[in-house]
C-alpha positions in Angstrom: -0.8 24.4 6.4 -3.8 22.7 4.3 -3.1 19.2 2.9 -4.3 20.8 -0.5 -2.2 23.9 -0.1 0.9 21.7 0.4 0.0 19.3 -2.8 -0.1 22.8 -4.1 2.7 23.3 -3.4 4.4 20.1 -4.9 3.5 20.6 -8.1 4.6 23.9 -8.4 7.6 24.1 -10.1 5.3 24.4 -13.8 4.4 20.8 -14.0 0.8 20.8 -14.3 -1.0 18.8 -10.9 -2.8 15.8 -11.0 -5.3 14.1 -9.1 -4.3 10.0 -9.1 -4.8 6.9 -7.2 -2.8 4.5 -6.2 -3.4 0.9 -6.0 -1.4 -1.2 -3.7 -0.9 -4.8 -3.1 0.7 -6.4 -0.8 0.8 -9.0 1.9 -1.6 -8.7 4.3 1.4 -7.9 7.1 0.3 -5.5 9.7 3.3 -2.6 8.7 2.8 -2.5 5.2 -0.3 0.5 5.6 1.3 2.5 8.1 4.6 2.5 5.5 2.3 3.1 2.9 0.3 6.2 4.2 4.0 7.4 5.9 5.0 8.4 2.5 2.1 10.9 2.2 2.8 12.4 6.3 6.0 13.0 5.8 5.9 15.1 2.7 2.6 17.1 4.6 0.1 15.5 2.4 -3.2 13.9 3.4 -5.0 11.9 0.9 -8.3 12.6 0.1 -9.3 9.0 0.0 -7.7 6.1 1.9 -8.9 2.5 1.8 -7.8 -0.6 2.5 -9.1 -4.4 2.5 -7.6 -7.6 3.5 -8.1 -10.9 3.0 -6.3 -13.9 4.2 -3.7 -13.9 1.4 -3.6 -10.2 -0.1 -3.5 -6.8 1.2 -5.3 -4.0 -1.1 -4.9 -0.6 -0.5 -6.2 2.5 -2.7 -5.0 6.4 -2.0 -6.8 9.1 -4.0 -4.9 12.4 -3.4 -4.6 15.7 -5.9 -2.5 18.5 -6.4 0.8 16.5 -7.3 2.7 16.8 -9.9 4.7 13.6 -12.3 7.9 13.4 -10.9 6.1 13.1 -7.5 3.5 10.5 -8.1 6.5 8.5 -9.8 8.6 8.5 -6.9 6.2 8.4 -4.8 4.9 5.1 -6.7 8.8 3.8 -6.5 9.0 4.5 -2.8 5.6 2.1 -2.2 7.0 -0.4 -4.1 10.5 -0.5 -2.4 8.6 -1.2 0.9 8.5 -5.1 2.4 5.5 -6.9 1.1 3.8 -4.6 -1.1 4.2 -7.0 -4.4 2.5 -4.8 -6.7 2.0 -0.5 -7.2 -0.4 1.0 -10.1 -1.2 4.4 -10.8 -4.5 6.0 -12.6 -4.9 9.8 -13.3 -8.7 10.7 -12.5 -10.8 12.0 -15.0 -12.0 15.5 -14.0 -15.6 14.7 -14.2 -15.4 11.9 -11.8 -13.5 14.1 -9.1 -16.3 16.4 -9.3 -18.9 14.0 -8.6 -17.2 12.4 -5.8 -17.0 15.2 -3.4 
């Protein structure tokens, strides 16, 4: 199964999908982005963006994915910010023109 048929999937239930990014930071600990991106594997979602950069005192890390609805990017957002180090956890909705231009 397709990560985008599975975020598909997600959002099914009438909510209408979203495309967001989140925006971690954390300590820069070596666990916090395998915990991070764990949250995505074990739902069978792959993000369509993953960064992260680290300096000596902070840990930044930025997920795009799509195709999820509210109540998941919420909890998902809750989970992140439940795990050891991460200090802060924002979300953005993308606008639709700047998905298209990114692909």
């Amino acid at each position: 199964m397709s990560s985008l048929s599975t975020a598909a999937a997600v959002a099914e239930n009438g909510a209408p999908s979203l495309t967001v990014r989140f925006s971690v930071h954390a300590l820069p600990e070596p666990g916090v982005m395998p915990r991070v991106l764990e949250l995505f594997a074990k739902r069978g979602l792959v993000p369509q963006r993953y960064v992260g950069t680290a300096s000596d005192t902070v840990l930044t890390i930025e997920v795009q994915i799509g195709g999820l609805g509210r109540d998941m990017v919420d909890y998902i957002a809750r989970c992140m910010r439940q795990i050891a180090g991460v200090e802060a956890v924002l979300t953005a909705e993308m606008p639709a023109r700047q998905l298209k231009s990114s692909g």
